[in-house]
ROLUM-477867 format. One record per residue (C-alpha): x, y, z. Coordinates in steps of 0.05 Angstrom, whole numbers. Each point is the difference from the previous one (the first is absolute). Layout:
<xx=X&yy=Y&zz=Z>
...
# end
This chain:
<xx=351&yy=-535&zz=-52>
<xx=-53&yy=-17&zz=47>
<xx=-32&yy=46&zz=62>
<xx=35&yy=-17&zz=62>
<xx=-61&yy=-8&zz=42>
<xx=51&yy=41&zz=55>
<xx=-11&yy=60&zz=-41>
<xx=-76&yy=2&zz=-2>
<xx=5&yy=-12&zz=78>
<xx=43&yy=58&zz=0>
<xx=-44&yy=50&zz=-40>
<xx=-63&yy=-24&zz=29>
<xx=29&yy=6&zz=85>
<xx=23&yy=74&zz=-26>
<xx=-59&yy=16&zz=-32>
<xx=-44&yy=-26&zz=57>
<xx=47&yy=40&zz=49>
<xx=-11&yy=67&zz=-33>
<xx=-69&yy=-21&zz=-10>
<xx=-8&yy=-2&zz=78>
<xx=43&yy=55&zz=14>
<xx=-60&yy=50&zz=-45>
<xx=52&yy=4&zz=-65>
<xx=-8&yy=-27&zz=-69>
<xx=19&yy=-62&zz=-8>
<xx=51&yy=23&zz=-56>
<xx=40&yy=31&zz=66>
<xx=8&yy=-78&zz=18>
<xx=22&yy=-26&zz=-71>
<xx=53&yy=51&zz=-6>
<xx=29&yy=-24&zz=74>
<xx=-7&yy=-57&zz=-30>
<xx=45&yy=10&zz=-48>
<xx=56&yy=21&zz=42>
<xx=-15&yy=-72&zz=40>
<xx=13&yy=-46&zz=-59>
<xx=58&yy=50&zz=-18>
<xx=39&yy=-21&zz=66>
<xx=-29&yy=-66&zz=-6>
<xx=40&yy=-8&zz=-60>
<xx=-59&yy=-47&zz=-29>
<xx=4&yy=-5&zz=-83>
<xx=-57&yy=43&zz=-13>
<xx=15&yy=63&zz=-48>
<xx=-2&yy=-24&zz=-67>
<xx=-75&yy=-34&zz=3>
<xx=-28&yy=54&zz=46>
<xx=30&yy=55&zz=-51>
<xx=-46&yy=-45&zz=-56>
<xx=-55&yy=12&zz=54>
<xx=14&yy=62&zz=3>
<xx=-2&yy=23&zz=-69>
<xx=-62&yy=-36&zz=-11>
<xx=-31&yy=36&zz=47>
<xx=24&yy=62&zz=-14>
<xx=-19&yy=-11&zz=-84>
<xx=-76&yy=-24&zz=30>
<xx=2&yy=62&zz=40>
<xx=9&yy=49&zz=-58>
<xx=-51&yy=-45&zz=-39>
<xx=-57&yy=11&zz=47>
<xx=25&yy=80&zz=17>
<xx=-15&yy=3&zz=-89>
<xx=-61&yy=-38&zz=15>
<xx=-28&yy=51&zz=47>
<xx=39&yy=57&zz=-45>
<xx=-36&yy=67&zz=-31>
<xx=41&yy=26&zz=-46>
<xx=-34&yy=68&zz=3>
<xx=14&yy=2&zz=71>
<xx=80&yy=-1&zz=-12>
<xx=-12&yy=61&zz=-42>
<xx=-26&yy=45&zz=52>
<xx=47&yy=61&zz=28>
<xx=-10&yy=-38&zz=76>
<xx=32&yy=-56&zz=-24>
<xx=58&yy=15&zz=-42>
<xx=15&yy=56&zz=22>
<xx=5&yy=-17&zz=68>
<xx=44&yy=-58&zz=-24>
<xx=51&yy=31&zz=-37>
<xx=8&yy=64&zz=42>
<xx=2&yy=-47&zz=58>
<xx=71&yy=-39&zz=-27>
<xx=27&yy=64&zz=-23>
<xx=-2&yy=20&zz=64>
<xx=21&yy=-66&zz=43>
<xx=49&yy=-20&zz=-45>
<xx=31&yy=69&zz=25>
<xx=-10&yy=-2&zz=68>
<xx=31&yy=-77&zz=-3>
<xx=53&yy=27&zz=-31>
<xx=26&yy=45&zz=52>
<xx=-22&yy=-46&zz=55>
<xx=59&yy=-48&zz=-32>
<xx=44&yy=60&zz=-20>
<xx=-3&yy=8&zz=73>
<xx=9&yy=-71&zz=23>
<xx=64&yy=2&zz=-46>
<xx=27&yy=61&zz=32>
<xx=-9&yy=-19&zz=69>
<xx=28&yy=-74&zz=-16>
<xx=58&yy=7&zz=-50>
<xx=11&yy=-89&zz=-2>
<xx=-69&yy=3&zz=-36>
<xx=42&yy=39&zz=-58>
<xx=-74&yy=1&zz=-40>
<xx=11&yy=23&zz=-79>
<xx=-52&yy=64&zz=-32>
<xx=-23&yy=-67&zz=-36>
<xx=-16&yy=-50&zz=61>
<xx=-28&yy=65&zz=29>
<xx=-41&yy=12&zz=-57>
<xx=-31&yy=-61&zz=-14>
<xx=-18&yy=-22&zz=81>
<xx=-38&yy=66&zz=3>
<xx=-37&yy=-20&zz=-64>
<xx=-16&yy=-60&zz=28>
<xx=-24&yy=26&zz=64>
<xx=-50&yy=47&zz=-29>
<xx=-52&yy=-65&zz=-20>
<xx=-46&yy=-18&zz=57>
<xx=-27&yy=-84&zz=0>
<xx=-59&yy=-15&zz=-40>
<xx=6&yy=-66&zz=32>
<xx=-10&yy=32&zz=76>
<xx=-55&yy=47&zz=-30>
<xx=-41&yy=-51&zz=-28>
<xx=16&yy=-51&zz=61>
<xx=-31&yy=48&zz=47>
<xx=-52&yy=36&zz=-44>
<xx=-26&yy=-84&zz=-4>
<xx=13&yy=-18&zz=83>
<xx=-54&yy=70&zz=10>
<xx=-47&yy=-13&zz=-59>
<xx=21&yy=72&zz=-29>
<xx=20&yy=-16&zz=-71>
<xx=-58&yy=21&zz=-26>
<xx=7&yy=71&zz=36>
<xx=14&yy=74&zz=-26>
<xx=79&yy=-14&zz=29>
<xx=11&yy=-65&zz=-25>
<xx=-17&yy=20&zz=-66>
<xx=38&yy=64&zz=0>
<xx=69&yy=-32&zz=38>
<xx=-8&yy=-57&zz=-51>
<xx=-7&yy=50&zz=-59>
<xx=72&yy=35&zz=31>
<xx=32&yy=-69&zz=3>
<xx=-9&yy=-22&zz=-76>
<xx=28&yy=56&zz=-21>
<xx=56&yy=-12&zz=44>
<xx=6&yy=-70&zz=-19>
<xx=-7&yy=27&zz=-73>
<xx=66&yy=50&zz=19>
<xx=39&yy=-64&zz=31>
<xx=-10&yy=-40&zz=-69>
<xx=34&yy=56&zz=-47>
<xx=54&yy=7&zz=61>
<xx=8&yy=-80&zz=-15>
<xx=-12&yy=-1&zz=-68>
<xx=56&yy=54&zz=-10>
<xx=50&yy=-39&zz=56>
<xx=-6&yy=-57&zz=-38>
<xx=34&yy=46&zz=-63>
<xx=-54&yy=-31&zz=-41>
<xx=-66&yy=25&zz=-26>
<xx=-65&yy=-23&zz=-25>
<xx=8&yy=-39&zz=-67>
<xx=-41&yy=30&zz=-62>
<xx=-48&yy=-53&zz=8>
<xx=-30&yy=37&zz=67>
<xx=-35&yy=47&zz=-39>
<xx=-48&yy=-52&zz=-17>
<xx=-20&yy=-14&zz=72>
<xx=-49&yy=62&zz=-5>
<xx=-45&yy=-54&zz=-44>
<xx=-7&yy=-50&zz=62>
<xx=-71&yy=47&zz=10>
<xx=-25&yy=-37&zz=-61>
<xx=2&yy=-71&zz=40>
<xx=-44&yy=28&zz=61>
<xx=-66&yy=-23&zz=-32>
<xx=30&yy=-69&zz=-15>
<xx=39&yy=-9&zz=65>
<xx=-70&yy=14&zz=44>
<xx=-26&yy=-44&zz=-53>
<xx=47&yy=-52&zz=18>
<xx=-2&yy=11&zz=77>
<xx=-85&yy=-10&zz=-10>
<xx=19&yy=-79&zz=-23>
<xx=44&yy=0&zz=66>
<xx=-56&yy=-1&zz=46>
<xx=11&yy=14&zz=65>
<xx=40&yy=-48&zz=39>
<xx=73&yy=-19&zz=-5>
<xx=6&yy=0&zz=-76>
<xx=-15&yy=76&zz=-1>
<xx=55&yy=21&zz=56>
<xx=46&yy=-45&zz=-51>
<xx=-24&yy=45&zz=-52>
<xx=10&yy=62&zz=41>
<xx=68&yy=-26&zz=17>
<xx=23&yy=-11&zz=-67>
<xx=-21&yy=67&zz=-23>
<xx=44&yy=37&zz=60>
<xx=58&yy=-47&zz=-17>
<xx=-4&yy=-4&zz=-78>
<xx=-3&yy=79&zz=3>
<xx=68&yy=10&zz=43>
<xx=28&yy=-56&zz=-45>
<xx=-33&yy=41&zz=-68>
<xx=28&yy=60&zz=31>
<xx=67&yy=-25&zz=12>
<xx=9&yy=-29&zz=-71>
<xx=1&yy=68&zz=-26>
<xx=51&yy=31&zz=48>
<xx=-57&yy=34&zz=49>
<xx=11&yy=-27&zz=77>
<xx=-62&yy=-54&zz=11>
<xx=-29&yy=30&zz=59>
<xx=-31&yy=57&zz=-45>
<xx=-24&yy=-54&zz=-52>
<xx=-42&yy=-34&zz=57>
<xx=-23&yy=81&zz=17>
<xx=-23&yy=18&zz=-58>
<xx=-29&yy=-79&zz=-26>
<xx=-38&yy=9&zz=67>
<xx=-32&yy=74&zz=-24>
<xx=-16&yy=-22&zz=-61>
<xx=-56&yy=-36&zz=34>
<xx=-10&yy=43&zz=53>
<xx=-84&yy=25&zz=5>
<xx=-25&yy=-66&zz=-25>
<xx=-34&yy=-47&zz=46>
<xx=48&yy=-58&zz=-12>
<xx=57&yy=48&zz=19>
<xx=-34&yy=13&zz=67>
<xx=-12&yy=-72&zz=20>
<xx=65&yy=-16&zz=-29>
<xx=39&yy=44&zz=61>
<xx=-46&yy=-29&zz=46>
<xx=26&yy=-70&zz=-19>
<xx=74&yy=19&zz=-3>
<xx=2&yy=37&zz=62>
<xx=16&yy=-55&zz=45>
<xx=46&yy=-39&zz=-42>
<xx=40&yy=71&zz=-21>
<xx=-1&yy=8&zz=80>
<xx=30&yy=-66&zz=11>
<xx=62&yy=5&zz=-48>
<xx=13&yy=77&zz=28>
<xx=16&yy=-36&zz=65>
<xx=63&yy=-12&zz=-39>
<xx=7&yy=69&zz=-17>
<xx=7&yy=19&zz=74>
<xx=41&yy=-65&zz=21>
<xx=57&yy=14&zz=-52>
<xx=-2&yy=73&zz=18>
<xx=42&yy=-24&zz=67>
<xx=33&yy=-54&zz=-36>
<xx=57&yy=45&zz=-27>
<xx=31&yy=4&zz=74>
<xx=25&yy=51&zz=26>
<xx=46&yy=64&zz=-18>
<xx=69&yy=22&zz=25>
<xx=-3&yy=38&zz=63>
<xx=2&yy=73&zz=-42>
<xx=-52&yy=-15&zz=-45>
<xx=-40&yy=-39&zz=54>
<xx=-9&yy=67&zz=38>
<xx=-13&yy=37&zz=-59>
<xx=-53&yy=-57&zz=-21>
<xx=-28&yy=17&zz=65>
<xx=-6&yy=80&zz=-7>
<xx=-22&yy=-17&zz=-75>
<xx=-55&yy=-34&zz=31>
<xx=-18&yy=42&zz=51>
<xx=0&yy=59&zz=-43>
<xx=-58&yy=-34&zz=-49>
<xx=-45&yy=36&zz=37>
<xx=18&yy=67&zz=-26>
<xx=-32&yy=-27&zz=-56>
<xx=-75&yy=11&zz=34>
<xx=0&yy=73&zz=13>
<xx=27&yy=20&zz=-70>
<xx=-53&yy=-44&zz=-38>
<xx=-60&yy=38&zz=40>
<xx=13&yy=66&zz=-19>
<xx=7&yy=-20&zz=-70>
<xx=-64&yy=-42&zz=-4>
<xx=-44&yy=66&zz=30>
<xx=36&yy=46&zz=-40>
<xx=-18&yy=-36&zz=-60>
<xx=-70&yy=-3&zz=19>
<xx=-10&yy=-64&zz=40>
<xx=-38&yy=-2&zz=67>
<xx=33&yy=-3&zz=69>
<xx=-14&yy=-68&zz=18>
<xx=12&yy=-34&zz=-58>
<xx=64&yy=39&zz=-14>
<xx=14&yy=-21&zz=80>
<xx=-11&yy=-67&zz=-7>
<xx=31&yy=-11&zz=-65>
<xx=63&yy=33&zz=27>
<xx=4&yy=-44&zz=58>
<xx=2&yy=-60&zz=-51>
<xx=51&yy=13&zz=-33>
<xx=52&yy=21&zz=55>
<xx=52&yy=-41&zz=-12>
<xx=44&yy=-36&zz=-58>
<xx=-14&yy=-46&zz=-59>
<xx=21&yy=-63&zz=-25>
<xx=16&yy=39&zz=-62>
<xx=55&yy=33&zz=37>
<xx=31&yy=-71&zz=15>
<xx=-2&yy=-20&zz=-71>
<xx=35&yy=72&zz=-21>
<xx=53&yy=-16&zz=43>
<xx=11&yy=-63&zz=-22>
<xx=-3&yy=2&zz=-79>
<xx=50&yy=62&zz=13>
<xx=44&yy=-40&zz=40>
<xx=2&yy=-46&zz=-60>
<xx=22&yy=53&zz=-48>
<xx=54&yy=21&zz=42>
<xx=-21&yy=65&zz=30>
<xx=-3&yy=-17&zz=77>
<xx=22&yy=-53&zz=49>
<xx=-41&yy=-70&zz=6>
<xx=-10&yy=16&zz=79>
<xx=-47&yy=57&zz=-9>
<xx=-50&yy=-52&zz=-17>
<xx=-8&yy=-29&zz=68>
<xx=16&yy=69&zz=36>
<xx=-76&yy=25&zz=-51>
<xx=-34&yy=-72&zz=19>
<xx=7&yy=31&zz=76>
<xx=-19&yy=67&zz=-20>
<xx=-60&yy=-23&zz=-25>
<xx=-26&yy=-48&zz=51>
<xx=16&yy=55&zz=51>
<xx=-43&yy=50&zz=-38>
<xx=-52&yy=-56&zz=-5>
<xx=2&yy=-6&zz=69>
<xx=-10&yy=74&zz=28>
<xx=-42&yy=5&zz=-59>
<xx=-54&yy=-58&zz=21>
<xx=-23&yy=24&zz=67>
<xx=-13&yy=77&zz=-26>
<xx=-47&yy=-23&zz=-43>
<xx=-38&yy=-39&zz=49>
<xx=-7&yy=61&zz=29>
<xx=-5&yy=46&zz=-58>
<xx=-76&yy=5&zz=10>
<xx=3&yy=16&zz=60>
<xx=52&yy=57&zz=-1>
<xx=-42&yy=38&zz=-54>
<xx=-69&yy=-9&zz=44>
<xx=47&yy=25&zz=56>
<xx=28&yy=61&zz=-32>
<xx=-53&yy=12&zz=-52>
<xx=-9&yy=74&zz=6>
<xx=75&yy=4&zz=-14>
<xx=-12&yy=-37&zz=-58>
<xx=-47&yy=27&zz=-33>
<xx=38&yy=67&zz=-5>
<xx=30&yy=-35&zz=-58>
<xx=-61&yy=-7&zz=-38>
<xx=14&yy=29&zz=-72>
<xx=-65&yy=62&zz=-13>
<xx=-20&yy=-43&zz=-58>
<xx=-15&yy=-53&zz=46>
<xx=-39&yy=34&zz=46>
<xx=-50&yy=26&zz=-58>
<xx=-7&yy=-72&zz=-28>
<xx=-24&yy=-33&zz=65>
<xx=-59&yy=-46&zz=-16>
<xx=-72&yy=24&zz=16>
<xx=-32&yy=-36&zz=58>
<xx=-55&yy=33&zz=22>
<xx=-71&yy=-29&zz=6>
<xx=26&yy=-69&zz=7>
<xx=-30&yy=-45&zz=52>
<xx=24&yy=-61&zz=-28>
<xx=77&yy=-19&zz=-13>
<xx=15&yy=-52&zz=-54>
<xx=66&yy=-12&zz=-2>
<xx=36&yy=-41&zz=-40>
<xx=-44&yy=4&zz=-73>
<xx=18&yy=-76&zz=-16>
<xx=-60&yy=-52&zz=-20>
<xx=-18&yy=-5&zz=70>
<xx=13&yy=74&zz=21>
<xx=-49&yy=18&zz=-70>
<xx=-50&yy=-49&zz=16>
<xx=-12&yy=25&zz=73>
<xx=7&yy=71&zz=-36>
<xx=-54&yy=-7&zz=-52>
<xx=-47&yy=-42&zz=51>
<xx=14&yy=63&zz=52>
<xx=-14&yy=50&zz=-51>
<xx=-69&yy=-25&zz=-22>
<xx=-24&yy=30&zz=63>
<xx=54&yy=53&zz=27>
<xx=9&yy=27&zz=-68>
<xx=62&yy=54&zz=4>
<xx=13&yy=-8&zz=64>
<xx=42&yy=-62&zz=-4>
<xx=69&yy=11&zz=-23>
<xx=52&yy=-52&zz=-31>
<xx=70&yy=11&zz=14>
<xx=56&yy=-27&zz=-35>
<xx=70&yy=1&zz=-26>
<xx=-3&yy=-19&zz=-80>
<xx=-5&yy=54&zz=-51>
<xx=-23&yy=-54&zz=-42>
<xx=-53&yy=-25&zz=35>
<xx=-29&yy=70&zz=30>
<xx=-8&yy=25&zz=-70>
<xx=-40&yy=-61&zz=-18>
<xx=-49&yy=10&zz=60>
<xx=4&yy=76&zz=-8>
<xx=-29&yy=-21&zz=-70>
<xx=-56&yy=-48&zz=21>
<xx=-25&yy=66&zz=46>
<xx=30&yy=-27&zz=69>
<xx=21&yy=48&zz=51>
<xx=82&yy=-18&zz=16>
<xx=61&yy=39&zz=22>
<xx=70&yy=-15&zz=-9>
<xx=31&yy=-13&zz=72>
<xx=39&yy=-50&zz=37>
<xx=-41&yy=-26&zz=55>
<xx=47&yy=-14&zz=51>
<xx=29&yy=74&zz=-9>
<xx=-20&yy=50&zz=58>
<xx=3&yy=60&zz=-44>
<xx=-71&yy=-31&zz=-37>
<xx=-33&yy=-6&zz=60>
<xx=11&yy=69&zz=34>
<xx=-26&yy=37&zz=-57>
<xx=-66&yy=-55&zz=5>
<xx=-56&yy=24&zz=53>
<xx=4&yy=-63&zz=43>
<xx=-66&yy=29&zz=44>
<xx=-41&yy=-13&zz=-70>
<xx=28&yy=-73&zz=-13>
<xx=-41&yy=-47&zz=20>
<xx=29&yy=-65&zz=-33>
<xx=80&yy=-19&zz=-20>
<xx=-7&yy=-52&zz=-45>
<xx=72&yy=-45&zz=-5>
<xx=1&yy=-28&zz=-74>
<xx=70&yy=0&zz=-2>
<xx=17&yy=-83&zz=2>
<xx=71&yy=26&zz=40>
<xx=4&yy=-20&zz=71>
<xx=47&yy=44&zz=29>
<xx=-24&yy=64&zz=-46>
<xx=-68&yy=-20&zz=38>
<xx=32&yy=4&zz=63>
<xx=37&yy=62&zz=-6>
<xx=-64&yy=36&zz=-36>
<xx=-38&yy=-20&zz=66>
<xx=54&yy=25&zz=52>
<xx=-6&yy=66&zz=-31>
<xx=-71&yy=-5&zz=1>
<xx=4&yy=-5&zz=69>
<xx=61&yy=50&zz=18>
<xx=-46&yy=52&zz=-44>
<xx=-56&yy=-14&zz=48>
<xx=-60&yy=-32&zz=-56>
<xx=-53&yy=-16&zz=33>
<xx=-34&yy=-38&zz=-52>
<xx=-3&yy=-63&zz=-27>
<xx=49&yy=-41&zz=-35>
<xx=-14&yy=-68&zz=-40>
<xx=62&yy=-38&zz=-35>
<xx=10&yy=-60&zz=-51>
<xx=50&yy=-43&zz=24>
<xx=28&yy=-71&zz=-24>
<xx=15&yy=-32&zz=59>
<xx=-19&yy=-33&zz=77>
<xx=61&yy=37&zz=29>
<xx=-9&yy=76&zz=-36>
<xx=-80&yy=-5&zz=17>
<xx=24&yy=-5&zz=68>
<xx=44&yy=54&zz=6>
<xx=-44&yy=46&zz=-36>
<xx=-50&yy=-12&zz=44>
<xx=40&yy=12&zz=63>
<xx=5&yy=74&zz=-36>
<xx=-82&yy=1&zz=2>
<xx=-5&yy=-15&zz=-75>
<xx=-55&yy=-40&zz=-25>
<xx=36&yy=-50&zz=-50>
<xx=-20&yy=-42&zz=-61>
<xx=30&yy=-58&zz=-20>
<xx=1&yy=-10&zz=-62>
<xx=19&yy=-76&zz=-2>
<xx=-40&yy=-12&zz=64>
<xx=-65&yy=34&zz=-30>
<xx=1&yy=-11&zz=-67>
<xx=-16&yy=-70&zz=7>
<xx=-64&yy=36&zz=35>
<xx=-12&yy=46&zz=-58>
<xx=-4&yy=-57&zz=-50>
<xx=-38&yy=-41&zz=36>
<xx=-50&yy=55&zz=6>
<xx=10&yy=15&zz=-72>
<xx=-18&yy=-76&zz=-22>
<xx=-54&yy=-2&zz=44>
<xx=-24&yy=57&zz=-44>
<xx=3&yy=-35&zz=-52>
<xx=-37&yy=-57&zz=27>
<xx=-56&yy=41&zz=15>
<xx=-11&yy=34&zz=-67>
<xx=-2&yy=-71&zz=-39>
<xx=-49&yy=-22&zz=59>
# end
């Protein structure tokens, strides 16, 4: 079946709409949806191919950028599975309720039962959407709300596998030897190059891994997961995501399209779809105090709990594969497509915000802050110089700084991984995240004299500056930026900029002319 060029119209006048109106422009693709719905155009089966693409590349790059060790850490499970316990609960009662108060619903313990449990996943899809549109997925809360969301996802494929009254075949206990082909695959993906032929490669991995996975009874969308961490920490595995994120963006417009495509519910379930929705948001304040409790900061526990506010995809796909076996009715599909892109839709604007609410109330906050916390705040003092980001270019301005400043320049950065290796070659570096006010209250702004911006993100530049400037810094900040536009904008903040593609050109030149003079 071919495109109708009607639906890309469609998705793309949505998407600019929202994009105008200060939303995501996932708001306008699931509107979208609901258009072509009443349009009645032939769309659903090729946009659910779309979609499942671009949900299987999404899990693929999530494994890419996946530490394993991280998913083992108190913070993350625990949050996780106490979390459902306690939502699937509170859903529970919510449609008990509903029942009660609407006897023509006549809802079974089992429909009952398995809606809550689907309601209890929040969208890795909307995380990871967002998390990209603000350049946060390399954050503290991105990390941690994609942590919780594997494990979800892990918990939705032995609800499925189960469902499906089949398990995996004996031959799935040799999957633990795909490690041993990590060294050949990078191997392999080092022949690729760099250009189209290696996104082929990377595509054939994520889709040969859901298909590997499937073969042997485990649902696909795992396979791509876990084919994706097996490469995760190498270099090809890093520019790998960077060349499947706009083609795995692309096919997730589907995603959100066929969300709306399933119509719309009977009048009883509609309004429940609607309180469903609405209700998403209990999700937020439930997921904080869990987070701090469990020993992770305010802001990040904040912020990551603003994320994931609302429903999954995974909940969709519950509904339907138990549909399928019998145990509920075929309309509480559509009546959970609604749920969802309500949820998405409260849940898009609080995060725009979400920043600002903890800057706001950040004394409130921090009353949250676990004692174990407070003892392992980073050392700051003495440092006149800020390095942050502790990348190749934040290192090189670190090590050039250092020659005369000594300990009083200071590297700042997110990766264990790489702050151990600098902590090894004698350089002075915290663990913080930049943009995070906490980090900068504890640092003695009067004895700052220069904010260096290593940190190649746009908008984390932009937000680190704001705060600069709301916390009253007084001295001077220099940035490395990419392009014309973000130069400009930086510069309207009173940052001296770099451009790295606009001044490199000047560096080599210089450097060649070097060159020229020592064979002279």
């Amino acid at each position: 079946m071919i495109l109708d060029p009607l639906i890309i119209l469609i998705a793309l006048g949505c998407g600019l709409v929202a994009r105008i109106a200060g939303l995501p422009a996932l708001i306008g693709y699931l509107a979208a949806g609901f258009v072509l719905h009443e349009t009645n155009i032939e769309a659903g089966s090729l946009l659910n191919h779309l979609a499942d693409l671009g949900v299987t590349l999404l899990l693929f790059t999530i494994g890419l950028k996946l530490s394993p060790r991280d998913l083992l850490q108190a913070k993350v499970w625990g949050t996780t599975l106490i979390h459902m316990q306690l939502m699937q609960l509170f859903f529970m009662g919510v449609l008990w309720l509903y029942d009660s108060l609407v006897p023509s619903m006549n809802m079974s313990f089992t429909e009952i039962l398995v809606i809550a449990f689907g309601l209890t996943f929040s969208s890795t899809v909307f995380v990871i959407q967002v998390m990209q549109e603000k350049g946060e997925m390399s954050s503290r809360h991105a990390n941690l709300a994609i942590g919780i969301l594997v494990i979800q996802d892990l918990a939705a494929v032995l609800f499925l596998s189960a469902t499906k009254g089949m398990w995996p075949e004996p031959t799935a206990l040799l999957l633990p030897a795909l490690w041993l082909l990590r060294a050949p695959v990078l191997r392999l993906l080092s022949y690729a190059g760099h250009g189209e032929l290696f996104t082929l490669a990377g595509m054939a991995l994520a889709l040969g891994g859901a298909a590997l996975f499937e073969f042997v009874g485990i649902k696909g969308d795992l396979g791509a997961l876990i084919i994706g961490a097996l490469l995760s920490g190498s270099q090809k595995g890093k520019e790998l995501s960077r060349n499947l994120m706009n083609l795995k963006d692309l096919f997730l417009v589907g995603f959100f399209l066929s969300i709306g495509l399933g119509g719309w519910p009977q009048q009883e379930a509609l309004i429940l779809a609607v309180l469903l929705g609405v209700l998403a948001i209990v999700k937020i304040p439930l997921y904080f105090p869990l987070m701090t409790k469990l020993h992770t900061g305010p802001r990040t526990a904040l912020l990551a709990a603003c994320a994931m506010g609302n429903f999954s995809e995974f909940g969709l796909v519950v509904v339907a594969v138990a549909a399928k076996a019998g145990w509920l009715d075929a309309q509480w599909a559509s009546a959970i497509s609604l749920a969802i892109a309500i949820s998405f839709v409260i849940s898009a604007p609080l995060n725009r915000y979400a920043h600002e609410l903890y800057w706001k109330y950040h004394s409130f906050w921090r009353k949250f802050e676990s004692d174990r916390l407070r003892r392992e705040r980073p050392d700051t003092s003495g440092a006149r110089i800020i390095v942050l980001g502790m990348g190749n270019i934040g290192t090189g301005a670190y090590d050039t700084l250092a020659e005369t400043h000594g300990a009083e320049v200071l590297g700042v950065d997110l990766n264990e991984a790489k702050l151990a290796e600098h902590t090894r070659r004698h350089r002075r570096v915290v663990p913080a995240d930049a943009s995070d006010p906490d980090f900068w209250v504890q640092v003695d702004l009067t004895e700052v004299d220069l904010v260096l911006l290593a940190l190649t993100n746009h908008p984390e530049n932009v937000l680190v500056a704001d705060l600069l400037r709301e916390l009253d810094y007084q001295g001077r900040v220099a940035a490395v930026v990419r392009f014309r536009e973000e130069a400009e904008e930086l510069e309207t903040h009173g940052i001296s900029v770099f451009n790295l593609y606009a001044q490199a050109g000047a560096g080599f030149a210089e450097h060649a002319a070097a060159q020229l003079s020592n064979n002279a």
